[in-house]
C-alpha positions in Angstrom: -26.0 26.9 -37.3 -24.9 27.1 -33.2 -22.1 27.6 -31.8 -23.2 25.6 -28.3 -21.9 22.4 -29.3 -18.4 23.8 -29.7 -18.7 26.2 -26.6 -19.7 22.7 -24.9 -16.6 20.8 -25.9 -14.3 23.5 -24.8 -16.2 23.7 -21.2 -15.9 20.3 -21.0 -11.8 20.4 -21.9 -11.3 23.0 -19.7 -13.1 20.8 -16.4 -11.2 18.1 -17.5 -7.9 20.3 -17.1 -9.2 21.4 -14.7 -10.0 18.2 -12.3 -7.4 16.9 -9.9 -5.2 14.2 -10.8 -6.0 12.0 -8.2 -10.1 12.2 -9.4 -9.0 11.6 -13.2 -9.2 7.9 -15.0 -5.5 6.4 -13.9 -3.9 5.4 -17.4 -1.1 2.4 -17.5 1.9 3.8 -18.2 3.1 3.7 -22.1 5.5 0.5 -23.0 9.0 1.7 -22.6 10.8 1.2 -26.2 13.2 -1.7 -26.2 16.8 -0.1 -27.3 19.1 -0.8 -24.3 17.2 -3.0 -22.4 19.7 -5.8 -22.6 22.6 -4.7 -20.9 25.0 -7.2 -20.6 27.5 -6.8 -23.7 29.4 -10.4 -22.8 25.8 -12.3 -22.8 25.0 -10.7 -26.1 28.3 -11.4 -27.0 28.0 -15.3 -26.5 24.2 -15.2 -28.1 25.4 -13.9 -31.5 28.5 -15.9 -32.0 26.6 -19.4 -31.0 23.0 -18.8 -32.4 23.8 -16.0 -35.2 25.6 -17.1 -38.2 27.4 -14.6 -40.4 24.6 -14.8 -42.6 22.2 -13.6 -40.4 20.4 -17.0 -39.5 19.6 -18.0 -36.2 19.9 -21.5 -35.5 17.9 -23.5 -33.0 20.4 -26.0 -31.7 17.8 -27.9 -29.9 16.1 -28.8 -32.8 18.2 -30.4 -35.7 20.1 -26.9 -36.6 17.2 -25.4 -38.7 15.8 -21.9 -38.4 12.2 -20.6 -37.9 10.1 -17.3 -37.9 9.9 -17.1 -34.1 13.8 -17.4 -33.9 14.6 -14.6 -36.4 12.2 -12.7 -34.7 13.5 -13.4 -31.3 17.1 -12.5 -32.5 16.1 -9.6 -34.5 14.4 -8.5 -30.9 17.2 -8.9 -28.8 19.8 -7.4 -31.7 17.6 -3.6 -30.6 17.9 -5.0 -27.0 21.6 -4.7 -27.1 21.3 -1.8 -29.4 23.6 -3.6 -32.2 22.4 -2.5 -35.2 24.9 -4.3 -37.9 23.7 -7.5 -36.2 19.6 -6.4 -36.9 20.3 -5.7 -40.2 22.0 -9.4 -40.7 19.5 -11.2 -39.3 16.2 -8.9 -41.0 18.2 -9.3 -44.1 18.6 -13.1 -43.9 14.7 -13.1 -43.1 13.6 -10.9 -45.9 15.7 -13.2 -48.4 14.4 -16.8 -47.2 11.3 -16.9 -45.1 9.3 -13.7 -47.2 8.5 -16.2 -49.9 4.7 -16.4 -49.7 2.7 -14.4 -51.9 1.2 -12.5 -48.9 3.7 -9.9 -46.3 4.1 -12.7 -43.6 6.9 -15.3 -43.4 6.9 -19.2 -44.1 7.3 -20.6 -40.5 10.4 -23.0 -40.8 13.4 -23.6 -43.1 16.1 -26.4 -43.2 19.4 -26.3 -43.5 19.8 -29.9 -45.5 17.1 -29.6 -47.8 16.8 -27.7 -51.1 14.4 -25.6 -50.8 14.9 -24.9 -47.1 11.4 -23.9 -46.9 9.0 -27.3 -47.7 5.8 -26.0 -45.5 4.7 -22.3 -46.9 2.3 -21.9 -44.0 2.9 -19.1 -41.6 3.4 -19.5 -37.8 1.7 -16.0 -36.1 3.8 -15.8 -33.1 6.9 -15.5 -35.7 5.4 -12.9 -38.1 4.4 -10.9 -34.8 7.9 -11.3 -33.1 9.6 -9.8 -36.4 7.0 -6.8 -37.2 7.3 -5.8 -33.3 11.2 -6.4 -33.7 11.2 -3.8 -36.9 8.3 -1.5 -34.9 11.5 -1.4 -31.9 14.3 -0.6 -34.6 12.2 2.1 -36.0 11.4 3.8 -33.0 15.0 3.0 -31.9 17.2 4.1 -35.3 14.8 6.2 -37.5 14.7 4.5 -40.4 11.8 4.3 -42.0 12.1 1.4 -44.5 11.9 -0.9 -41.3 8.6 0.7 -39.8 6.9 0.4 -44.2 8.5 -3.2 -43.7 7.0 -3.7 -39.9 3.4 -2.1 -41.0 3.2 -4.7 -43.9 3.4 -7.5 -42.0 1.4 -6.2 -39.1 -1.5 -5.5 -41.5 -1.5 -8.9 -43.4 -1.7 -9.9 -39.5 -4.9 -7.9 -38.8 -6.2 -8.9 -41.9 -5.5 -12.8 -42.1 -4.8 -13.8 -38.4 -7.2 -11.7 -35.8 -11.3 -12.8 -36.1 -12.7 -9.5 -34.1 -16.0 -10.8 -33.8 -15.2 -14.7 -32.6 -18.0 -15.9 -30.1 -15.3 -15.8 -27.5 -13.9 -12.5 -28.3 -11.1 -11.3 -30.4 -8.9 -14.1 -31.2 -5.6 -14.8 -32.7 -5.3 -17.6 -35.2 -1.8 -19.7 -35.3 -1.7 -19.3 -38.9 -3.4 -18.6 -42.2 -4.1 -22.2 -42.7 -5.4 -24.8 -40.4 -6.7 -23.4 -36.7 -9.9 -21.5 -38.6 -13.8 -22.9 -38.1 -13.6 -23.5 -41.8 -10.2 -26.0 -41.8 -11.8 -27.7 -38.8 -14.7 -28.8 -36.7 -13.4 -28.2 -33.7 -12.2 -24.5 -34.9 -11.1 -21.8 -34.1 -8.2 -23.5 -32.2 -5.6 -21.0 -30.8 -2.4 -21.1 -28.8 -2.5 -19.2 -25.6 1.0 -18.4 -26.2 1.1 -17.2 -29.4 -0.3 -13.8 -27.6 2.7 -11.9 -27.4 1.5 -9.3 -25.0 4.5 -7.2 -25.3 4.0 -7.3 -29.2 0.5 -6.2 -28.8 1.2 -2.8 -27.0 4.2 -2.0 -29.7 2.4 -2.8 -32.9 -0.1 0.1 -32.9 2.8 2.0 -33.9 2.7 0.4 -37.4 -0.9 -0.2 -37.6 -2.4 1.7 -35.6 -6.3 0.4 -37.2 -6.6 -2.9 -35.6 -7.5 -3.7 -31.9 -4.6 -5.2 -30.7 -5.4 -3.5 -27.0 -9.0 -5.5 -27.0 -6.6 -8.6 -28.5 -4.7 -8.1 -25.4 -7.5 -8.2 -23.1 -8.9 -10.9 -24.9 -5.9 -13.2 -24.2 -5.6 -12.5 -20.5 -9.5 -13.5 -20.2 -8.7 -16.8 -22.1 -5.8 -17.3 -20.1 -8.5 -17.6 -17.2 -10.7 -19.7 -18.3 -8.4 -22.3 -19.9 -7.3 -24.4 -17.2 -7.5 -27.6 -17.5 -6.8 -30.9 -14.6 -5.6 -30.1 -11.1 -3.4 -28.0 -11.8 -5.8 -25.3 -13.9 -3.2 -25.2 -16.7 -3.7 -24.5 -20.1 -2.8 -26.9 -22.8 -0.9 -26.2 -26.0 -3.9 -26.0 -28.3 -7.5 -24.9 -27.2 -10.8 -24.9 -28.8 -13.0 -22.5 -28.6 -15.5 -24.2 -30.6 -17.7 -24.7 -28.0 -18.9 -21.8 -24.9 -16.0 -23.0 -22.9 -12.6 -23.7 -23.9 -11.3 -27.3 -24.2 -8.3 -28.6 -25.3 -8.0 -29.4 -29.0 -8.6 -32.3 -31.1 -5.8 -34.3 -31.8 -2.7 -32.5 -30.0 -1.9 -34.0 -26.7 -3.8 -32.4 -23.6 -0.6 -30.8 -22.3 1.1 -28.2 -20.6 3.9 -28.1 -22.8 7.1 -26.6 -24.6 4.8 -23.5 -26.4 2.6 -22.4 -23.2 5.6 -22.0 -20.7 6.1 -18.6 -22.5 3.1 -17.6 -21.1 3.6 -16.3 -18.0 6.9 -14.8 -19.4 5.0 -12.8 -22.1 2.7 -11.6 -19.5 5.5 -10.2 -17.1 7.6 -8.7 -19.9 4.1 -6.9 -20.7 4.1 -5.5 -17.1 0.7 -7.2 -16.2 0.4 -7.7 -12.7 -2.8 -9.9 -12.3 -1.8 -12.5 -9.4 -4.3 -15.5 -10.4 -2.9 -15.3 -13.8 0.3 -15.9 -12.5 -0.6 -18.3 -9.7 -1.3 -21.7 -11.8 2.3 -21.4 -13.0 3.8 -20.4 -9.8 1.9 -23.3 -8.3 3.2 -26.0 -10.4 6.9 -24.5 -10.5 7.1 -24.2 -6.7 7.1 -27.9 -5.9 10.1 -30.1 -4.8 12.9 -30.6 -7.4 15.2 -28.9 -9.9 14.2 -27.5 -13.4 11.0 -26.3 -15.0 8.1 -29.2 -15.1 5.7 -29.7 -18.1 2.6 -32.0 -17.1 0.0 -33.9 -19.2 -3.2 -31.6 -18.1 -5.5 -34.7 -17.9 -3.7 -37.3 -15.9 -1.0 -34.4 -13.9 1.9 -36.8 -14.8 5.2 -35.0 -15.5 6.2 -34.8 -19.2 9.3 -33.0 -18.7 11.8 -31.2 -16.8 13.9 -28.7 -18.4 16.7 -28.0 -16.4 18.9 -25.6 -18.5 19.5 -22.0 -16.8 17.7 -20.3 -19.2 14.3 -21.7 -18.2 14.3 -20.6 -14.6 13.8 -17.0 -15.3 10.2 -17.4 -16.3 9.0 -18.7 -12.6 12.2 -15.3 -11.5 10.5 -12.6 -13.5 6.7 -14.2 -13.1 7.1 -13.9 -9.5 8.6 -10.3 -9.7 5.3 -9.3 -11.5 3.2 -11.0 -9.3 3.9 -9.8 -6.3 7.7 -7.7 -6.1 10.0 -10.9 -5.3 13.4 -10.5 -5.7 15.1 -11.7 -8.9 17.7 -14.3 -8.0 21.0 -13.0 -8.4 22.4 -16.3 -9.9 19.9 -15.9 -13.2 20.9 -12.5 -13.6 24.0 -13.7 -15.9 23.0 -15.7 -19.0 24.8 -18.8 -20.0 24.3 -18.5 -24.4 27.7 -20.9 -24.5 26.0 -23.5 -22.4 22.0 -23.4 -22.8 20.7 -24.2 -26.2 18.9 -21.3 -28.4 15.8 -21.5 -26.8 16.0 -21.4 -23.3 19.6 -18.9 -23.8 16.7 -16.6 -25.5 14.5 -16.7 -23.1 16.7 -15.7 -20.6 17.7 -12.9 -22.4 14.3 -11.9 -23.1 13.8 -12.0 -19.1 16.9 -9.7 -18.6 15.8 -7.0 -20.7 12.0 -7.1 -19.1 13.9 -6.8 -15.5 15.5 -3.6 -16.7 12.8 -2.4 -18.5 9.9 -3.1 -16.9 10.4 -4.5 -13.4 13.5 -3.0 -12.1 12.3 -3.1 -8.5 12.8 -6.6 -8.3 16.7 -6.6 -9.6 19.3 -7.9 -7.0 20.7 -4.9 -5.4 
């Protein structure tokens, strides 16, 4: 037995120690925890008493009063935001008692408040069971209690058992659900949705389960990102295909730049990524003529929408503060929860604790 290869490794500690800073691998800086991020009591105020009921359901208002994965994630997310506790444990609670009714850890994507049972469709949605283990990662770190991080680390796990292929042909990928988006439920499979990558999520999750690559996930989605862009516009549609070497749109879903993907310029900046051409199709389309954000039908460019609630403008704001330092308008720096609707009133708020958190350069002065 020798004692070189130790003698080695301390050697080699000690250079390291040693070298100077500026010669040394630079390291992104960790992803700041999310407790008091959202700091703007009224705003949070509004949110809870239009969205929140006292039961702990959040309601999306734009779509027929019924609740879904994605929102009780989003709620439970912004609850540790605003650092309000009773009003994370009403909302986790309500979500632990109706959408945990699969026979796996993650949560049936949609209930209803008219029908009996409120859940009909038992498949999960991905986005939502990564939204609520991140949300219970955040209340962990933010409250020390460790039932939510044995709550968080179930879910995440079921994710990286059931939802992440490591070895697609395209790279890590992140399936939209258990059932349906696979190479085995369909020939044009493995379909994804760019923004179902949560990059946030993905830097906040290794706290619960620490054995899955969610960094390599992360890298993943950015270089998808890049490569599907579809029409003049090089924007990606709702659901892609990666079927084939290059990414394509998905059978049977409209080739569109829609509803889902506008969140993905926002996840980006609230992950602190600061890669201009990842940014600059968005920016592109957002910057022409005319009030509210546009949604476009990817093959033809024809405008399919244009959302002009508040909310919705903070994505091009805090897209363009990650890109390249511009100012925040100081008009979207208050949110509007008793006029928007619970989607783009979340988003906003989502934007408001990133520009704290992450980009607080670019707040109004």
């Amino acid at each position: 037995m020798t004692l070189l290869g130790p003698v080695l490794a301390i050697l080699a500690g000690i250079a390291i120690l040693l070298t100077p800073a500026a010669a040394q691998p630079s390291r992104a800086p960790a992803a700041p925890p999310l407790v008091g991020a959202l700091d703007d009591p009224a705003a949070w105020t509004a949110y809870k008493t239009r969205f929140v009921t006292e039961q702990g359901r959040v309601v999306d208002t734009g779509n027929g009063g019924i609740s879904h994965s994605e929102g009780q994630g989003y709620g439970m997310l912004l609850a540790v935001a605003a650092n309000d506790r009773p009003v994370f444990e009403r909302i986790w609670t309500w979500t632990r008692a109706n959408l945990m009714v699969r026979d796996d850890q993650l949560l049936a994507w949609r209930w209803e408040p008219d029908k009996r049972p409120g859940v009909a469709d038992m498949n999960d949605a991905s986005d939502g069971d990564l939204l609520v283990a991140w949300a219970l990662a955040e209340a962990a770190d933010a409250w020390h209690d460790p039932s939510h991080r044995v709550a968080g680390r179930r879910i995440a796990v079921e994710l990286g058992r059931k939802l992440i292929l490591p070895k697609a042909a395209h790279g890590p990928v992140f399936l939209p659900a258990v059932r349906g988006f696979s190479a085995e439920d369909r020939p044009d499979g493995p379909v994804v949705n760019l923004s179902y990558w949560i990059f946030p999520a993905f830097e906040r999750v290794p706290l619960l389960a620490p054995e899955f690559d969610w960094a390599g996930l992360s890298r993943n989605g950015r270089r998808l990102i890049a490569q599907a862009r579809f029409g003049a516009g090089r924007l990606p549609v709702e659901w892609v295909s990666l079927a084939e070497p290059a990414p394509r749109p998905a059978d049977g879903f409209p080739a569109e730049f829609g509803y889902n993907a506008l969140r993905i310029p926002l996840y980006l900046a609230m992950a602190g990524i600061r890669d201009a051409d990842l940014y600059a199709p968005f920016l592109a389309l957002w910057r022409q003529p005319g009030a509210g954000l546009t949604l476009v039908d990817t093959g033809t460019g024809r405008e399919t929408a244009r959302l002009s609630e508040t909310g919705y403008g903070t994505i091009p704001a805090l897209a363009a503060c990650a890109q390249g330092g511009t100012a925040f308008p100081a008009a979207l720096t208050r949110a509007r929860p008793e006029s928007d609707n619970y989607y783009p009133a979340t988003l906003h708020l989502l934007a408001l604790a990133s520009l704290r958190s992450r980009h607080p350069a670019c707040a109004p002065r």
